[in-house]
Backbone as CSV, one residue per row, in Angstrom:
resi,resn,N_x,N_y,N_z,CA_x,CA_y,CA_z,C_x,C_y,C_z
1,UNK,-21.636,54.835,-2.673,-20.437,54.025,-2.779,-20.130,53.346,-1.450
2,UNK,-20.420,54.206,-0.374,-19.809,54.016,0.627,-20.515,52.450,1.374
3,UNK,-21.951,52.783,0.688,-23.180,51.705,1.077,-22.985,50.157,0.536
4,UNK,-22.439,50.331,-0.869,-22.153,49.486,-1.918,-20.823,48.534,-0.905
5,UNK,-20.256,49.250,-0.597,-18.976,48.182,0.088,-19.356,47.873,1.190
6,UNK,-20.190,48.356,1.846,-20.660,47.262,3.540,-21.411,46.247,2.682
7,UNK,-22.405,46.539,1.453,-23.250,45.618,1.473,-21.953,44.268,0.981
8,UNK,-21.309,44.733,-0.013,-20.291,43.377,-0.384,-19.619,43.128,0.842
9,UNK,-18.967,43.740,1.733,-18.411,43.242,2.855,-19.141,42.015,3.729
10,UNK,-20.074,42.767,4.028,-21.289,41.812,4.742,-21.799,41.022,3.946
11,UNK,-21.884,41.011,2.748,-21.787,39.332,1.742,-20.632,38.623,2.151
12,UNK,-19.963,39.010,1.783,-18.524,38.394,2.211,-18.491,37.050,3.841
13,UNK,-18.305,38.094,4.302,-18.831,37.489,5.885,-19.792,36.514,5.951
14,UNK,-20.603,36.692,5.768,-21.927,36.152,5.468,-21.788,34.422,4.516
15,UNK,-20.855,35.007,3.600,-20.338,33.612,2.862,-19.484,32.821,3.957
16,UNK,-18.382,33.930,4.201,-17.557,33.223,5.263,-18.243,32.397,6.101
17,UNK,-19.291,32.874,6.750,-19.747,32.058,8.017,-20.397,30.640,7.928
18,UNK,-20.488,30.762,6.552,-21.631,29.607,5.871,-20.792,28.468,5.119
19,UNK,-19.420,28.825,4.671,-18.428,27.988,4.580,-17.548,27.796,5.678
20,UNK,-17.141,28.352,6.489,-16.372,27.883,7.758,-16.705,26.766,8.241
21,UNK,-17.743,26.286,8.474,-18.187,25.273,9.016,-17.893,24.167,8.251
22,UNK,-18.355,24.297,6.891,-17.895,23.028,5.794,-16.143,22.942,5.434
23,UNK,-15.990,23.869,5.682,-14.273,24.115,5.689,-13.616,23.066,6.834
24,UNK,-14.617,23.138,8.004,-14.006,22.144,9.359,-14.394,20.965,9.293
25,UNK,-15.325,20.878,8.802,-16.207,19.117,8.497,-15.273,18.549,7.521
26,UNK,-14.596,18.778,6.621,-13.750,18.101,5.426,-12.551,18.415,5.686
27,UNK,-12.295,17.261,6.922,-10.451,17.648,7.896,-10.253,15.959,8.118
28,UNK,-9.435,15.800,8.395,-9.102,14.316,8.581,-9.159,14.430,10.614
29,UNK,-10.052,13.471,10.724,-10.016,13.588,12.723,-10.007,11.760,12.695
30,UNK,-8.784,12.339,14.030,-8.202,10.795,14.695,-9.255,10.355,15.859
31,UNK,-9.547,9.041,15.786,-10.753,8.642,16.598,-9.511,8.218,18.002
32,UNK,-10.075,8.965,18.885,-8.712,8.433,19.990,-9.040,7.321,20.767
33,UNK,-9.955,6.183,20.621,-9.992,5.227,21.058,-10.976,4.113,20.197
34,UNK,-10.868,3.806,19.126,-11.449,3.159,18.281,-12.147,1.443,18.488
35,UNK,-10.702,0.757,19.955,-11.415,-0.075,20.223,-13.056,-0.531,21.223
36,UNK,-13.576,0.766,21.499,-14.654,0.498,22.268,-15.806,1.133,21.611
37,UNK,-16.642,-0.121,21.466,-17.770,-0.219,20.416,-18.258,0.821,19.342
38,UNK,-17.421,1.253,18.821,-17.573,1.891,17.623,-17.011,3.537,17.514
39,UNK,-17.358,3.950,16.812,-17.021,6.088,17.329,-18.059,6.429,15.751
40,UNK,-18.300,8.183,16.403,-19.004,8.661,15.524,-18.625,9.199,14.207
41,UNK,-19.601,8.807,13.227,-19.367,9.424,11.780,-20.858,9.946,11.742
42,UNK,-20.606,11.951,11.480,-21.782,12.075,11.007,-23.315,11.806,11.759
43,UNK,-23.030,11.783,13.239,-24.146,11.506,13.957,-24.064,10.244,13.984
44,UNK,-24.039,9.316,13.295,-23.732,8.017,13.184,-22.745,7.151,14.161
45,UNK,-22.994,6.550,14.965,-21.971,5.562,15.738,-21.879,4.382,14.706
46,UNK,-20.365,4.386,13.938,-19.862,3.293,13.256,-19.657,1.656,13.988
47,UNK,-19.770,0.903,13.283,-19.302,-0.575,13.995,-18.527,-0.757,13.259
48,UNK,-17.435,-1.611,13.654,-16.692,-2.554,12.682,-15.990,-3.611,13.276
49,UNK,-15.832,-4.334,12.618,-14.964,-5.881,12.947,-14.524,-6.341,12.126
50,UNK,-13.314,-7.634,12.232,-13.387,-8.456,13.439,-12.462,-8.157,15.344
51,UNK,-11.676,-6.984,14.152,-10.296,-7.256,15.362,-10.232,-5.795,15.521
52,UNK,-9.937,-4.960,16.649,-10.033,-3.892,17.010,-8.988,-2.938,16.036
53,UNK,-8.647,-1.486,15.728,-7.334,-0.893,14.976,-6.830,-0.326,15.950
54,UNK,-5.659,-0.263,15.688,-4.806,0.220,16.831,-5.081,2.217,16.355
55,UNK,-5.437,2.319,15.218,-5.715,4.248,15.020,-7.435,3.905,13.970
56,UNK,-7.901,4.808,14.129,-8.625,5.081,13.248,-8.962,6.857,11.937
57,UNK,-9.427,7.226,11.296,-8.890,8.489,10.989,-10.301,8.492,9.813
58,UNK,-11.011,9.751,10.010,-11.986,9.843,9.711,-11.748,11.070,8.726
59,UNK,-12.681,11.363,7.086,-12.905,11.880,6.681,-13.920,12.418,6.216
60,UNK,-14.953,13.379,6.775,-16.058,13.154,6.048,-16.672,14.605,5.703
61,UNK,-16.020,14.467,4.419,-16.303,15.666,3.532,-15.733,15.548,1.994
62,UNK,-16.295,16.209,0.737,-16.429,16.356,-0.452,-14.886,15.553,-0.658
63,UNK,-14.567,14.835,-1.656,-13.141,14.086,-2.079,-13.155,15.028,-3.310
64,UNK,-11.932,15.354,-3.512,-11.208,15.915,-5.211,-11.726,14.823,-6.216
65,UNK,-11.616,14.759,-7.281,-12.123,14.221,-8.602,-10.532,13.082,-8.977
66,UNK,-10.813,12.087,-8.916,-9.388,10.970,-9.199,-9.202,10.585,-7.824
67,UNK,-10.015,10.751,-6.422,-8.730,11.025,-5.576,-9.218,9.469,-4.793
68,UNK,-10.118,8.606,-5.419,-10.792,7.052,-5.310,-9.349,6.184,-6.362
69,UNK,-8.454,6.768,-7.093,-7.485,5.884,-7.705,-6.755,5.072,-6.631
70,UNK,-6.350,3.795,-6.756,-5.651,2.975,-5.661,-3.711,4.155,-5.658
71,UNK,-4.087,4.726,-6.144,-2.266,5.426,-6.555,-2.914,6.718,-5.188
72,UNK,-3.829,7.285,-5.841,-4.417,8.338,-4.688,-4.803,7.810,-3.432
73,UNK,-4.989,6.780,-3.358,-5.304,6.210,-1.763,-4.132,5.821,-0.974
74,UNK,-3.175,5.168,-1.922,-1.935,4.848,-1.522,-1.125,5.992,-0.814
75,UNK,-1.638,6.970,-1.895,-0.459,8.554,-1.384,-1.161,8.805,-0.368
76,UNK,-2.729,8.842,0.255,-3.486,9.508,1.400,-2.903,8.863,2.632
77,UNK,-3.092,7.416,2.888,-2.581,6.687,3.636,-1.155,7.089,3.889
78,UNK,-0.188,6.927,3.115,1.152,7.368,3.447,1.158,8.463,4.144
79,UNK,0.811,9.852,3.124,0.269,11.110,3.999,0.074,10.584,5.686
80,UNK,-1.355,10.185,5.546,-1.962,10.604,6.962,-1.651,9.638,7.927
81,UNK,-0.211,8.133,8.026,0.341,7.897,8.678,1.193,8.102,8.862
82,UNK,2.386,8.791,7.938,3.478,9.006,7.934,4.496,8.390,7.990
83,UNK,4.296,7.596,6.955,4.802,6.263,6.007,5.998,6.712,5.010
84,UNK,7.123,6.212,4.362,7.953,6.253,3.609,7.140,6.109,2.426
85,UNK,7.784,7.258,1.574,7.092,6.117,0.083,7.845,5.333,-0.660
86,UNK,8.616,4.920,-0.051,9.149,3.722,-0.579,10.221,3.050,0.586
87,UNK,11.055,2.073,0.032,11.320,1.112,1.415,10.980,0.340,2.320
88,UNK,11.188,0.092,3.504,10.832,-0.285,4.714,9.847,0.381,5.087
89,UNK,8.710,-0.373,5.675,7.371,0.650,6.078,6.671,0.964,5.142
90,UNK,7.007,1.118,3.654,6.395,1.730,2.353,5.372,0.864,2.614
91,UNK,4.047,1.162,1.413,2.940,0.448,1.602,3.073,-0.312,0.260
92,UNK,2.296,-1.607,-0.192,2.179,-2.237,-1.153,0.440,-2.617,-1.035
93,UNK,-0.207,-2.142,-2.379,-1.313,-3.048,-2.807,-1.914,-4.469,-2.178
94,UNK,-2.785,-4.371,-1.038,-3.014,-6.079,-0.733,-4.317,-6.784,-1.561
95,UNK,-5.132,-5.604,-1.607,-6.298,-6.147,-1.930,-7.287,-4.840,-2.296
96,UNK,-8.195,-4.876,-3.182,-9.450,-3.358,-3.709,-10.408,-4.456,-4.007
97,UNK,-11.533,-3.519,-3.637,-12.272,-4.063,-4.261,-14.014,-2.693,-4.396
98,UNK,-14.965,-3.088,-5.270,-15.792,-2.021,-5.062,-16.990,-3.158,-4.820
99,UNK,-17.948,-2.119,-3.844,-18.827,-2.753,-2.724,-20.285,-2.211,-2.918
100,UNK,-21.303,-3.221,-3.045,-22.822,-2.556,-3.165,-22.647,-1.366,-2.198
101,UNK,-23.433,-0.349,-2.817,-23.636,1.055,-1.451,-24.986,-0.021,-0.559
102,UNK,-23.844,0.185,0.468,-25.056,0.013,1.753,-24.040,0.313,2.954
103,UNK,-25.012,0.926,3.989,-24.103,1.331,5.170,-23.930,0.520,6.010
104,UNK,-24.409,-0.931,6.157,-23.465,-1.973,6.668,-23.372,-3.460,5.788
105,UNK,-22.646,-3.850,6.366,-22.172,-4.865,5.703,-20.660,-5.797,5.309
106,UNK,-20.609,-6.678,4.932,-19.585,-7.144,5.190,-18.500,-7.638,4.017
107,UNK,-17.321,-8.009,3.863,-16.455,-8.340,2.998,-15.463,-8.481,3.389
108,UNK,-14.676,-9.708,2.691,-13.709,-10.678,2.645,-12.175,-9.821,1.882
109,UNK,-11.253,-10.259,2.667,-9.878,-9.680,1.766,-8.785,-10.368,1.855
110,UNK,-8.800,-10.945,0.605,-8.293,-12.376,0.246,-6.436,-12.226,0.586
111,UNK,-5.867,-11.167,1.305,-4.580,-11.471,1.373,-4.431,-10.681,3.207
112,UNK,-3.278,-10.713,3.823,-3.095,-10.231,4.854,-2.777,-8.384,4.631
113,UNK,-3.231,-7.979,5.638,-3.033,-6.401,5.295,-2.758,-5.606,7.066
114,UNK,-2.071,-4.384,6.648,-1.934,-3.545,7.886,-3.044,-2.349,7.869
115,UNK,-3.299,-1.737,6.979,-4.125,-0.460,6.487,-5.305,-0.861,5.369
116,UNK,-6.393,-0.255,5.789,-7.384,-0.587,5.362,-8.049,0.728,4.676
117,UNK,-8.382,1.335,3.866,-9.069,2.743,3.381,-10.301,2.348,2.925
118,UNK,-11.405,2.812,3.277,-13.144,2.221,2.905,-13.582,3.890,2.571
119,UNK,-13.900,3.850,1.704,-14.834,4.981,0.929,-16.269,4.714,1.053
120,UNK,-17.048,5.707,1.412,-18.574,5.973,2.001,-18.801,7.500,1.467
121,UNK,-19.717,7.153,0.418,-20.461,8.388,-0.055,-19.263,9.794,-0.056
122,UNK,-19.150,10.434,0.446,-18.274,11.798,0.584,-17.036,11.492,1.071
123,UNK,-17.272,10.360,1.858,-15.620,10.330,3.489,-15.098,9.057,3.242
124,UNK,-14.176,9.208,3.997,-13.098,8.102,3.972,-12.790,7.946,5.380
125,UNK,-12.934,6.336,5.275,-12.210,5.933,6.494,-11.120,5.166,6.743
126,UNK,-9.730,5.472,7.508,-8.459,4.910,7.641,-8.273,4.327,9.020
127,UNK,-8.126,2.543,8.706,-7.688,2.201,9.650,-6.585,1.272,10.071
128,UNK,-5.344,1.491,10.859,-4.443,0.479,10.923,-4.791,-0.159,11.904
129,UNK,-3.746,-1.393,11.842,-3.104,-2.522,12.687,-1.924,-2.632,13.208
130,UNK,-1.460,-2.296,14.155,-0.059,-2.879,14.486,0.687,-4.280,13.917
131,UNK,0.077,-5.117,14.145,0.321,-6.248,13.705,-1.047,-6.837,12.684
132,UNK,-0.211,-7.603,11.179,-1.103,-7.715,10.059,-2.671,-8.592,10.373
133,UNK,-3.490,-7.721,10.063,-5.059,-8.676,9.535,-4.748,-9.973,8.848
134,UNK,-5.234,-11.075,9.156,-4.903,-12.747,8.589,-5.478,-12.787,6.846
135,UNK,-5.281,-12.975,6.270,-5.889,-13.075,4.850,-7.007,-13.948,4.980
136,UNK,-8.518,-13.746,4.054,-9.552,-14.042,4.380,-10.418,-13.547,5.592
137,UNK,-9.971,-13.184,6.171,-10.855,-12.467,7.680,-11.901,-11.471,7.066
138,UNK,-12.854,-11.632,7.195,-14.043,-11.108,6.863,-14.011,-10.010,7.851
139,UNK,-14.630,-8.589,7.125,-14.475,-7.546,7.516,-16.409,-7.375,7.907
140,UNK,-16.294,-5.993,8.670,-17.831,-5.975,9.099,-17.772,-4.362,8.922
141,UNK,-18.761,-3.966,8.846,-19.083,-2.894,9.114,-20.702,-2.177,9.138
142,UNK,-20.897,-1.403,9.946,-22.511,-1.093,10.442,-22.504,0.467,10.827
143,UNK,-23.702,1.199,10.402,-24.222,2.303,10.803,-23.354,3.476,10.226
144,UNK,-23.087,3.342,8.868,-22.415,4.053,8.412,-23.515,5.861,7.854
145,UNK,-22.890,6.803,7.426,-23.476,7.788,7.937,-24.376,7.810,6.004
146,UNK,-23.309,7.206,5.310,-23.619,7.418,3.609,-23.017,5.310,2.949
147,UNK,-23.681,5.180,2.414,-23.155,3.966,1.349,-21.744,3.532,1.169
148,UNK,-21.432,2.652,1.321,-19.769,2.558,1.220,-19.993,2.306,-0.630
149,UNK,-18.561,2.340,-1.042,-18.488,2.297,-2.383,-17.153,1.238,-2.759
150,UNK,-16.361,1.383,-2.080,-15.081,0.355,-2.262,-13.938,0.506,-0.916
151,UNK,-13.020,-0.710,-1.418,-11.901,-0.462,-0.113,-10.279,-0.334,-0.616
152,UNK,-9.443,-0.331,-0.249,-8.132,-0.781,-0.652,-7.756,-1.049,0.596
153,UNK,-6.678,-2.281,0.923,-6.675,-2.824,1.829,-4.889,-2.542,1.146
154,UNK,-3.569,-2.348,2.579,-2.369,-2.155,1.893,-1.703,-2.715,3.228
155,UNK,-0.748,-3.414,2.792,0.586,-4.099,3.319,1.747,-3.171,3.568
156,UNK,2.245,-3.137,4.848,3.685,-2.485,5.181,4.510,-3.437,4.435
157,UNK,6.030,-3.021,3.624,6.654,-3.918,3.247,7.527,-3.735,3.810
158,UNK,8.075,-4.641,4.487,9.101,-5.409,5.813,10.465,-5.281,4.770
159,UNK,11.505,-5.362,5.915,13.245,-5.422,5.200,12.785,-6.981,4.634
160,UNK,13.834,-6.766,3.415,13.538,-7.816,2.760,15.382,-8.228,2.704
161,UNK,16.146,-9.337,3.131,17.420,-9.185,3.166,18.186,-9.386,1.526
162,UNK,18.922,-8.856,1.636,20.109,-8.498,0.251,20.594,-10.111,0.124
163,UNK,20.985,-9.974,-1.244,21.413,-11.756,-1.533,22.607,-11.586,-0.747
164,UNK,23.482,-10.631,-0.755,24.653,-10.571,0.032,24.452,-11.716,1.474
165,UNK,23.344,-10.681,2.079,23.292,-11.252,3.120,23.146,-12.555,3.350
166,UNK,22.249,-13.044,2.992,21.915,-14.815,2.480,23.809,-15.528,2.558
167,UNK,24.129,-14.902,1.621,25.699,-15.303,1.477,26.670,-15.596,2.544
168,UNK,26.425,-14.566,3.052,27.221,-14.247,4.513,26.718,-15.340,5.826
169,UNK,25.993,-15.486,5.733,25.193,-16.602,6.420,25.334,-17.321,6.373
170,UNK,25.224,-18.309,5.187,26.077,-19.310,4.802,27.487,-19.462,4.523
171,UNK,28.161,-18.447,4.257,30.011,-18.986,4.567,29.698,-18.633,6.341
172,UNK,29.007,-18.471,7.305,29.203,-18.327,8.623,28.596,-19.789,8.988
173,UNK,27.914,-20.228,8.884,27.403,-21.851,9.129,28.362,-22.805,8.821
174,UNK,28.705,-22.296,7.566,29.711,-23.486,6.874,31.110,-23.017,7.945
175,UNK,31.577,-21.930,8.097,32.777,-21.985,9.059,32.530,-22.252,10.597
176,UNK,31.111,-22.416,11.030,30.792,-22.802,12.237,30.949,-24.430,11.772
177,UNK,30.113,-25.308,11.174,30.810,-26.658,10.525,31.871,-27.217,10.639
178,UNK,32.342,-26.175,10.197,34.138,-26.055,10.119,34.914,-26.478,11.206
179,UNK,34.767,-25.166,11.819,35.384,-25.397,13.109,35.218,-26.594,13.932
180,UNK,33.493,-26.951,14.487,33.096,-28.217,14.914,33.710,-29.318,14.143
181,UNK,34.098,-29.297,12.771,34.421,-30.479,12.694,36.089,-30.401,13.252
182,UNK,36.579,-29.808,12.994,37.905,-29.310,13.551,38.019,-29.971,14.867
183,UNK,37.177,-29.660,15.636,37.510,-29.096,17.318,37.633,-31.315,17.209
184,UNK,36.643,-31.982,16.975,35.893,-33.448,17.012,37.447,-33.826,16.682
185,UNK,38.756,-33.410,15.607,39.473,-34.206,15.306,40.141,-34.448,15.893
């Protein structure tokens, strides 16, 4: 008996040691300087262009089953910037699209965007902008570690002002008017 439980113990362990490692590989890691010529995925030194990201955020390990839905990418991104989900800052849909597997290569995204999510074989890669990507700017990418498969590209949505406000604005012009015409008589 006594033999029977080291041997399962030391299975145990033994499993442990052999998943620990894959346990640390499938973590989200922040690239801490993304604008100088590329960072590693996977042994792999990534490229990308046109315009440097102000963060980058690497995933590269097994994805859950659904978790490629633009609703599931939307929630990851929020997650792993720490985004509102809704409001000011919330993210909106700019652009998806799905991409021959090849580990470099390039594509177009027909609207302006802040956050970019590119799926490659197992991992995911997240990258913002401080200030928005131009619509049409052709995207690049090289030396990827597995096949890309698709992107979603997402928009911060900015205060948008209340009709109120609009209102208020205009009875303040019109009483600036006002007055000027006043002061002239």
């Amino acid at each position: 008996m006594n033999k029977t439980k080291h041997a399962v113990l030391g299975l145990c362990l033994a499993v442990s040691a052999c998943l620990a490692p894959l346990a640390q590989a499938a973590s989200w890691v922040e690239i801490s300087n993304p604008a100088k010529g590329g960072f590693k995925v996977g042994g792999n030194t990534v490229t990308y262009g046109p315009i440097a990201a102000e963060s980058v955020w690497v995933y590269d390990g097994a994805n859950p089953a659904g978790a490629q839905s633009a609703a599931a990418i939307k929630s990851l991104v929020t997650t792993q910037f720490g985004l509102p989900t809704s409001g000011t800052g919330s993210l909106v849909l700019a652009s998806q699209g799905d991409l021959a597997s090849s580990k470099s290569g390039t594509f177009s995204i027909n609207s302006s965007f802040d956050y970019l999510a590119i799926h490659y074989g197992r991992g995911e890669l997240l990258f913002h902008w401080d200030s928005p990507v131009a619509a049409n700017t052709v995207f690049n990418f090289g030396n990827l570690p597995r096949g890309i498969s698709n992107f979603r590209a997402y928009s911060a949505v900015s205060a948008v002002p209340e009709p109120a406000t609009y209102g208020m604005l205009l009875m303040g012009l019109g009483l600036l008017g006002f007055m000027a015409r006043r002061r002239r008589g």
